[in-house]
C-alpha positions as CSV (number, residue, x, y, z in Angstrom):
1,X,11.1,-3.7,6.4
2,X,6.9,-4.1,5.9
3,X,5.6,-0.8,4.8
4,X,2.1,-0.2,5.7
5,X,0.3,1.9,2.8
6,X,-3.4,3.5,1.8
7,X,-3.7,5.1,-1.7
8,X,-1.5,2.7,-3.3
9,X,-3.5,2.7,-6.3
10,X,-3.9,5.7,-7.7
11,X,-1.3,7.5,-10.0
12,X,1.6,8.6,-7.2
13,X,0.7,5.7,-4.8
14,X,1.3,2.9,-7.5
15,X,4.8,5.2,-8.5
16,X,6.0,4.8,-5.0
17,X,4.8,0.9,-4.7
18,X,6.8,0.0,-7.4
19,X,10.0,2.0,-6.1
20,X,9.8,0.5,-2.9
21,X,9.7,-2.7,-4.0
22,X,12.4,-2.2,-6.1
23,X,14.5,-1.9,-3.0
24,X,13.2,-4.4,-1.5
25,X,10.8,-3.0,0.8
26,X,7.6,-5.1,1.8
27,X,4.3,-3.4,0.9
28,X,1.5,-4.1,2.9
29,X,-1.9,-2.1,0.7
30,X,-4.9,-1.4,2.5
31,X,-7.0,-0.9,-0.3
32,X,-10.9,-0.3,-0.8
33,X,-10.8,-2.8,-3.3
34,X,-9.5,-6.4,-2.9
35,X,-6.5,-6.9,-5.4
36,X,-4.8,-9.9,-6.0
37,X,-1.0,-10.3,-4.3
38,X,2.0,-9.5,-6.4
39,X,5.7,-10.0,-5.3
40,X,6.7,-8.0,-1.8
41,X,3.3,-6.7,-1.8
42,X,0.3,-7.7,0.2
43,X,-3.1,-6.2,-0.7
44,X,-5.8,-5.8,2.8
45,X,-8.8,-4.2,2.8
46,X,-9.2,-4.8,6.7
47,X,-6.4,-3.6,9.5
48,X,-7.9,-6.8,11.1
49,X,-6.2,-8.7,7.8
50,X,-2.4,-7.9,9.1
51,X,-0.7,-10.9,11.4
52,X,-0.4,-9.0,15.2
53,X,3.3,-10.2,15.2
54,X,4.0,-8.3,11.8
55,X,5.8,-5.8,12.4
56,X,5.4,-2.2,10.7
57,X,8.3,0.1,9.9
58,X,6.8,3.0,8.2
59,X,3.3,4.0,7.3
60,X,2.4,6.0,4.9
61,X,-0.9,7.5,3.7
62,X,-1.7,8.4,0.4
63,X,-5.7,7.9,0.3
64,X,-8.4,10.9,-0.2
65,X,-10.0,12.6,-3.3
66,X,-7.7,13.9,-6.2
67,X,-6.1,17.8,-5.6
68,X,-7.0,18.5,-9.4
69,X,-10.1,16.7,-9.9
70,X,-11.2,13.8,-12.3
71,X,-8.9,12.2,-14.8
């Protein structure tokens, strides 16, 4: 299943990436930043990026300011 993710960088989102892959999930990363590719995930930084026949079984959105501040 393709996962559709934002905030996949930052301390919980890069957690859950590498759990999800772990079982196999594919990670689609909108990011701010362009990354390069690892294994079952895809890093965007355009929606526009994304195929129109991909399909998209979850989305989740991790992006916004940290709760407690700077590191």
């Amino acid at each position: 299943m393709n996962i559709l993710r934002t905030g996949g960088t930052g301390f919980i989102g890069s957690a859950l990436v590498d759990q999800l892959v772990a079982r196999g999930y594919q990670i689609i990363l909108l990011s701010r930043q362009a990354l390069p590719d690892r294994v079952q995930c895809r890093y965007v930084v355009d929606l526009d990026e994304i195929s129109q026949d991909a399909t998209i079984g979850a989305f989740i959105n991790l992006a916004g300011a940290p709760m407690a501040g700077k590191r």
